[in-house]
GUTOR-829478 format. One record per residue (C-alpha): residue in one letter; x, y, z. Coordinates in steps of 0.1 Angstrom, whole numbers, plus 5000, padded with zeros to 4 digits. Layout:
<rs>
AXYZ...
</rs>
This chain:
<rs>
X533780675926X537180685947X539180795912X536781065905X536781215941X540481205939X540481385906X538181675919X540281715949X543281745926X541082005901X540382155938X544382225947X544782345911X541882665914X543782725952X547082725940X546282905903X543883155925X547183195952X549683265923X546983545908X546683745939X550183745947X551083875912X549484255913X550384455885X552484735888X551885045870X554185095839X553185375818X553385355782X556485525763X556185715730X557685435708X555585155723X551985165722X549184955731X546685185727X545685565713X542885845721X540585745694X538886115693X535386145683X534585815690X530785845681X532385935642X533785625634X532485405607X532485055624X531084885593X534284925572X536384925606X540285045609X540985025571X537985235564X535785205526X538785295505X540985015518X538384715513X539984425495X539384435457X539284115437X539983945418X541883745437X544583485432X546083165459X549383305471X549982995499X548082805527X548882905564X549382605586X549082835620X546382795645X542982575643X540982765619X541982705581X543982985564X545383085530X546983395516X545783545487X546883905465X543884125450X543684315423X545784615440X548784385447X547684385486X548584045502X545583915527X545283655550X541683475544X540183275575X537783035570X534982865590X533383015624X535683235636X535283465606X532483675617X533083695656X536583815644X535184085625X533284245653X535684235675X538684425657X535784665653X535084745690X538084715695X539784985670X536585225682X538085275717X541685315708X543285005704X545284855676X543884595653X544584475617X542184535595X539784305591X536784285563X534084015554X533083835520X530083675519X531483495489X534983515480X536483355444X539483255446X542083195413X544682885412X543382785446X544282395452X543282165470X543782285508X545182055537X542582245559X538882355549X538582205514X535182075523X534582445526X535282505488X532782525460X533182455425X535282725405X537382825440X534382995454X534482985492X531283165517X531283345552X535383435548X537283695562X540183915550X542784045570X545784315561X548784405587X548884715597X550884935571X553984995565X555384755598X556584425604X555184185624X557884065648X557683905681X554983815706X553583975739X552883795769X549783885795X551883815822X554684055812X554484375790X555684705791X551984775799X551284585829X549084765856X547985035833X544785155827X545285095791X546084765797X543384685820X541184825795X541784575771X541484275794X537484445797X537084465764X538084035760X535583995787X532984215773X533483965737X533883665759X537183595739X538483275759X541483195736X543783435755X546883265749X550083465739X550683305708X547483505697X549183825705X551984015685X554384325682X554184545649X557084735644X556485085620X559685145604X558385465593X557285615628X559985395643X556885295667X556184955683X552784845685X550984565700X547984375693X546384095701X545683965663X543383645667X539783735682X538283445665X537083285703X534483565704X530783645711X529883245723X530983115759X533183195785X535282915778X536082635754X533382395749X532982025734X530882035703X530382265670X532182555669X533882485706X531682825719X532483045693X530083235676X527083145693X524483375700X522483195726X524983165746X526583465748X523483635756X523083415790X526483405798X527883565827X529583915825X530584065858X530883795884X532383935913X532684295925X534984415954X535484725965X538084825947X538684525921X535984375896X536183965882X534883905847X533183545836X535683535806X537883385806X537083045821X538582695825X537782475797X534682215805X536681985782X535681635794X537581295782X535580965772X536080845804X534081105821X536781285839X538581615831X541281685806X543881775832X546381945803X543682165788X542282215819X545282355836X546482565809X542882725806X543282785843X546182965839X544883245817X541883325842X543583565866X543283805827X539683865841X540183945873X540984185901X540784465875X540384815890X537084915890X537985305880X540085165847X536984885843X534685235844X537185405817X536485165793X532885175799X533085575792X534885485758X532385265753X529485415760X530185705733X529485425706X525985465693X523685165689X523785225652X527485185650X527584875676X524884765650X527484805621X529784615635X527584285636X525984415598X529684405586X529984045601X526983935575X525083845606X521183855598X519184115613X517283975645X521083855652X522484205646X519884335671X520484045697X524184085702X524084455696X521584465728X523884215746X527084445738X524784775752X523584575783X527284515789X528684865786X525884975809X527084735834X530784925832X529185235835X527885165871X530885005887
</rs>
């Protein structure tokens, strides 16, 4: 009993200290330049086609396709494979595929840059071999189900990483925009390693994206168990949005230390700490910039937030379920 009071003292310092170290780092506003972007007015936002996404109908992935290599980066398995066209793609397997989806989706219909991202309910694959990571997800003849396909932007590079904490976007509204949109997804798995710099050689533009979404539409935080709170319905419909309003600031639920427990009953101090670090992402956003993203937002129509979900392969009733979840949120922006 002694051991685990001690331990939830320590946990106790850690929110103080974490919570301290947040407050005392406000952002300053840095506006954007015309060679690095982070985001773009999207126009007529109620016009886009959010079941084909960024890359639109004509840039869908044609197969057939052929095994190019396996990608060793990150938790979810991943190859790369070349269609028909010559186009290279990067093919994700297991739960994060369809969360992923969605999100590069919302995402793109607001302004912001995302790869382009499509789903296969079944995707045949030639000279696949046996994969280090998701071969029990294979089927006979190098068929593989629930994947998704994902193409760099065109015609740039993909070059270095962006950090939360530092960017030439800090304290913008653009910027505080997107940290909304990860809380309105309840993407958890905010660390910079998920986030990257595109350079366009043509336009010589720089543009940055945060390119894994796959910790989306579940829980505020990583969990123990199947899927670790990704993709999961039921609990992204009772998990908490908006937890804190101030006057002039607003704290999202996502994201959220991880509940990771050990065997022995106690908390993982490493995970835990390093989860704690990325919570100040969701809060003490201005209210006004929380409130321009809800504008953006709110232009969508259900249909098209519908889309989004259809072009995940989600079943109906779940297409309707998030879609009302995703409205309900919006609606919450709009009245801060």
């Amino acid at each position: 009993m002694r051991k685990t009071n001690v331990a939830y003292v320590a946990l106790g310092l850690l929110l103080g200290i974490a919570h301290s170290a947040s407050c005392q780092n406000e952002n300053k506003t840095t506006p954007q330049s015309g060679t690095t972007l982070l985001w773009s007015d999207p126009g007529d936002i109620a016009a886009h086609n959010l079941l084909y996404g960024s890359g639109g109908e004509k840039d869908q992935p044609r197969p057939p396709f052929t095994f190019l290599k396996e990608d060793m980066k990150g938790t979810s398995p991943k190859f790369d494979v070349r269609d028909q066209d010559g186009e290279k793609w990067k093919v994700k397997l297991g739960v994060e595929a369809r969360p992923e989806t969605v999100a590069t989706r919302l995402l793109w219909a607001v302004g912001y840059f995302t790869e382009e991202d499509y789903f296969l309910p079944e995707l045949k694959v030639e000279n696949l071999p046996i994969l280090k990571r998701g071969q029990n997800l294979v089927k006979p003849g190098g068929v593989i189900e629930n994947v998704r396909l994902k193409r760099h932007p065109k015609h740039a590079e993909k070059g270095d990483r962006w950090k939360w904490r530092k960017n030439p976007f800090t304290g913008t509204r653009e910027f505080n925009g997107l940290r909304v949109m990860m809380a309105l997804i309840n993407n958890w798995d905010l660390k910079d390693e998920n986030n990257a710099i595109y350079d366009d050689k043509e336009s010589d533009k720089q543009f940055y994206l945060v390119t894994d979404l796959g910790a989306s539409f579940g829980s505020i935080g990583y969990r123990l168990g199947p899927g670790h709170g990704k993709n999961d319905l039921g609990v992204y419909k009772h998990s908490k949005f908006i937890s804190l309003v101030h006057r002039d600031v607003v704290d999202f639920g996502t994201p959220a230390h991880s509940t990771v427990i050990s065997v022995l009953g106690i908390f993982s101090i490493p995970d835990f700490v390093a989860r704690l670090k990325l919570r100040w992402i969701g809060r003490r956003i201005p209210r006004a910039d929380a409130r321009w993203v809800g504008g953006l937002l709110a232009q969508l129509t259900p249909h098209q937030i519908q889309d989004a979900f259809r072009a995940a392969g989600y079943n109906d009733q779940q297409i309707q379920t998030y879609s009302e979840v995703v409205q309900k949120r919006i609606a919450e922006l709009q009245k801060l």
